[in-house]
N, C-alpha and C positions, 0 to 999 in steps of 0.2 A: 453525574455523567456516566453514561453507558458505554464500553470503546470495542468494539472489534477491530484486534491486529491478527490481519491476516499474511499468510507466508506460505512463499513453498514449499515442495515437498522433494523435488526435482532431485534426483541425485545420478550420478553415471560417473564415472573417473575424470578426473581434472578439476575443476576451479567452479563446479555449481553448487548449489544448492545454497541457504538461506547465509546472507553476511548478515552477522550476529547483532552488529551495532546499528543496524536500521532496524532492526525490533528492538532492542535493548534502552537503547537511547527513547527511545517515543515511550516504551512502556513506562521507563521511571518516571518523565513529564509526565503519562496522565495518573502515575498512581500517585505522584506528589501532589501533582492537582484535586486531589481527592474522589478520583476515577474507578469505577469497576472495570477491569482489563480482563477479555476473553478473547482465547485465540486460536483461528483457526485456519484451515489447509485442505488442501484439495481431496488427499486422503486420509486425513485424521491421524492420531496418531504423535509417533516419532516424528520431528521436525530434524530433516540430515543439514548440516552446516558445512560452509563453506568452508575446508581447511587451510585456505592458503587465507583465510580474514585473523585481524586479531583476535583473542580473545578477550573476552568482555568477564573480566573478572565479578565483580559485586555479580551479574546475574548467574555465572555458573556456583557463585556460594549461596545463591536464592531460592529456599528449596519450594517457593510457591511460584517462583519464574519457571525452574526448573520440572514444576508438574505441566506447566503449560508445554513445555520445550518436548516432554515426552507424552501425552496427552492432548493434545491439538484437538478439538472438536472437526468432523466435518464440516464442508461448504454445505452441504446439503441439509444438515442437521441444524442450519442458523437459519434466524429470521431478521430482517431488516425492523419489525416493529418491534423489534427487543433490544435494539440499539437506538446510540445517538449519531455514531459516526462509526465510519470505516475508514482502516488507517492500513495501506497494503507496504508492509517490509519488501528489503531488497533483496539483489545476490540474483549473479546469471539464470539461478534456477526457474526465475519467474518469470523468464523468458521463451519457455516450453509449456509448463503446466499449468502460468496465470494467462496465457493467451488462448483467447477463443474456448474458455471454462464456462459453462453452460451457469453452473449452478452460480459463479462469479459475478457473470454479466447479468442475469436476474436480480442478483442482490443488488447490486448496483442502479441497475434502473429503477430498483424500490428506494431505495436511500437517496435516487434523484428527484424523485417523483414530490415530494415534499422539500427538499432544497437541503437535506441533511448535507453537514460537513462531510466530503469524500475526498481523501490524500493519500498519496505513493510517492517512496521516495526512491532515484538510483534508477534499478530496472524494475522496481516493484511497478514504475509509472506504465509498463506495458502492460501489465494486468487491467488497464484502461483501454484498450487499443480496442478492443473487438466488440463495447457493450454498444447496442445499439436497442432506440428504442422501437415500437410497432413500424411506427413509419419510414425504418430504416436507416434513420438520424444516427450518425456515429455521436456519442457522448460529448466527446472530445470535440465533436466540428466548431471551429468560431471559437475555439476555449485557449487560451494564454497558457501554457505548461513551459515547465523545464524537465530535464531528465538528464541521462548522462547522455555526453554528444558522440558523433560518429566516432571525432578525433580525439576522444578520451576512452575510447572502448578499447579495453588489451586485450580482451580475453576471447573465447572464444562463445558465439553466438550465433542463433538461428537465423538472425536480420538484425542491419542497423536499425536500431531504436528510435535517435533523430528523424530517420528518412520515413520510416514506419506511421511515425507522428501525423509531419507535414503531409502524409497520405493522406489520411483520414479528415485531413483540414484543419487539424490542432496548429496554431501560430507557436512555434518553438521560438523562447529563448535560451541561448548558446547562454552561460556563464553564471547567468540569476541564480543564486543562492535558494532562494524560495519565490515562488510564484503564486498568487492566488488569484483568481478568478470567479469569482462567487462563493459557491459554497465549493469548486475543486480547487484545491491544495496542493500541490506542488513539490519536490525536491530535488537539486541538481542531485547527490550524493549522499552520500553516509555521515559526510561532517553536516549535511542539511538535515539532518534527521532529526534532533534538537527543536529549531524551529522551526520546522515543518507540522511538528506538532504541537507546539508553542501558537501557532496559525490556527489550528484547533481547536483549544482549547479555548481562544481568544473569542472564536464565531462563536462555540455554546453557553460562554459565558453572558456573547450580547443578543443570546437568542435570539439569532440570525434567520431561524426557520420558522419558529414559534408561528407567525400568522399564515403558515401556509397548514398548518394542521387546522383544518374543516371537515 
C-alpha cells in the first residue's frame, strides 16, 4: 500500500494550521499496516501546527515522521497513479488553503475516477467541498459524510463546514464517528482518525477498486 497524507499549510495567528493527531494518528495505522506514507501540502515544505493541539509525542521523537513534518512534497509535484489512497489530515488550516485547491481537486477526481480509497478527517473533510468533476458533479453530491458540526466548531473559521457540506448535496451525519460510503471515508474528529483510517486500510486490503483498473 501506497498512502498520501495530505495537510495544510495554512498558518496566520490563533488556532490554524495542521492539529497534529489527524496526521499522526492515520500515519502510524498505515505504517503499522505495512504502508509507504508520503506527505503532502499545498506549498510543500514546513507543515505549521496547530498550537493550541496536543502534542503527539512518539511522532515529534520520529525523525522520519519528522522529515515529512519538515519536507512536505507539493500538491503539484504528486500523481494520483503513484498512489493507493488519499487520506486529508485536519486543523482550521484546511479550511483556507484545502478549499477550492486546484491541484487538490484534480488529484482527487483522479483517485475517484477508478474508485480509489479517498478520507478526511475533522476539517480536513472540507478539502472535499469544492472537487467537482467535467460535468460539474460536486464529489460529495448523494455521498454520506461526517465532519465536525456547526455546534462543535469553537474556533474561528471561514464557513460552517456542516452547512457547506449539505450545499453541495453531501447527506451529513451529525455525531458518526466514521462514515464510509464507497470508496469516501469519513471522520467526525481527531479521536476518528484512528478508524478512519482503519476504514482504509480495510477497502485496500479487500481490493475494493481492483476491477475498475482497465
Amino acid at each position: 500500500m501506497k498512502i498520501l497524507l495530505v495537510t495544510t499549510t495554512h498558518h496566520q495567528p490563533g488556532n490554524t494550521g495542521l492539529w497534529l493527531d489527524t496526521l499522526a494518528a492515520p500515519y502510524y495505522a498505515f505504517i503499522e499496516a505495512g504502508a509507504d506514507v508520503q506527505v503532502a501540502s499545498p506549498k510543500g515544505g514546513r507543515v505549521t501546527l496547530d498550537p493550541t493541539a496536543e502534542q503527539h509525542h512518539q511522532l515529534l521523537a520520529d525523525q522520519d515522521a519528522i522529515y515529512w513534518l519538515e519536507n512536505s512534497l507539493k500538491l503539484s509535484e504528486v500523481s494520483a497513479e503513484n498512489f493507493d489512497s488519499i487520506f486529508i489530515a485536519g486543523g482550521r488550516g484546511a479550511m483556507w488553503d484545502l478549499v477550492d485547491n486546484k491541484e487538490l481537486n484534480a488529484l482527487l477526481q483522479d483517485f475517484n475516477k477508478i474508485r480509489k480509497p479517498i478520507a478526511a478527517v475533522a476539517h480536513g473533510v472540507a478539502g472535499l467541498c469544492c472537487s467537482k468533476d467535467k460535468s460539474g458533479i460536486s464529489l460529495l453530491s448523494g455521498r454520506n459524510v461526517t465532519a465536525i458540526s456547526n455546534e462543535e466548531e469553537k474556533g474561528e473559521v471561514p464557513f460552517p463546514l456542516e452547512t457547506r457540506l449539505k450545499e453541495i448535496g453531501a447527506i451529513f451525519y451529525k455525531g458518526e464517528k466514521v462514515v464510509s460510503d464507497e470508496n469516501i471515508i469519513t471522520g467526525r474528529n481527531a479521536a476518528a482518525a484512528v478508524e478512519t483510517a482503519e476504514a482504509v486500510i480495510e477497502q485496500l486490503e479487500s481490493n475494493y477498486y481492483v476491477h475498475f483498473k482497465i
